[in-house]
C-alpha positions in Angstrom: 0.0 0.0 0.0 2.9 2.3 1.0 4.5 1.7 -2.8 1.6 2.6 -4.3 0.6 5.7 -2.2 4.4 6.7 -3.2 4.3 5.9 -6.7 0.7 7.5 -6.9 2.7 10.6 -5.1 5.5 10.9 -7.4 3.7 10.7 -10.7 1.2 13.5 -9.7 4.6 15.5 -8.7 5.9 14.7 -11.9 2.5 15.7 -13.6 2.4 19.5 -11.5 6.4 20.3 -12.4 5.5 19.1 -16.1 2.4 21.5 -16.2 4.2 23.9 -14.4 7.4 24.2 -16.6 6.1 23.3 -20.3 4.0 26.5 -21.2 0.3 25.7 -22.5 -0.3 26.8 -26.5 -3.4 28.1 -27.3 -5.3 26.7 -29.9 -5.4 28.4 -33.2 -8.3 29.6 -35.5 -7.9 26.6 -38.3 -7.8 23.9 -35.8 -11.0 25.7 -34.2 -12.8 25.0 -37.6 -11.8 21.8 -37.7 -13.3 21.0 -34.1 -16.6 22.8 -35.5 -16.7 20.7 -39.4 -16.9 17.7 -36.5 -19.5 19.0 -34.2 -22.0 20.1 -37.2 -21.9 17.2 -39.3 -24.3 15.5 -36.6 -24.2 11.6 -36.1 -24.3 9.0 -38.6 -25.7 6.3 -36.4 -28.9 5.6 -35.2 -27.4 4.8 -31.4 -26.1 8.1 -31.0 -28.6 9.9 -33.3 -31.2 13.3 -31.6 -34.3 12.3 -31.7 
């Protein structure tokens, strides 16, 4: 239990000096209409489909 607590420990320590050192790019206008094409075209499945 101890191993994992520590383990668990160090790889959210990891994560935080990762985050805090790597600086976070913003996402640019032709990605953006990418992400929208995908969210109109609507579903092409009847599982996932509005009703």
């Amino acid at each position: 239990m101890r191993t994992c607590f520590l383990l668990a420990a160090a790889i959210t320590g990891l994560g935080l000096a990762l985050r805090l050192a790597m600086p976070v790019t913003p996402v640019d206008d032709p990605f953006r209409d990418v992400l929208r094409a995908y969210a109109n075209t609507g579903s092409n499945t009847g599982e996932t489909r509005a009703p």
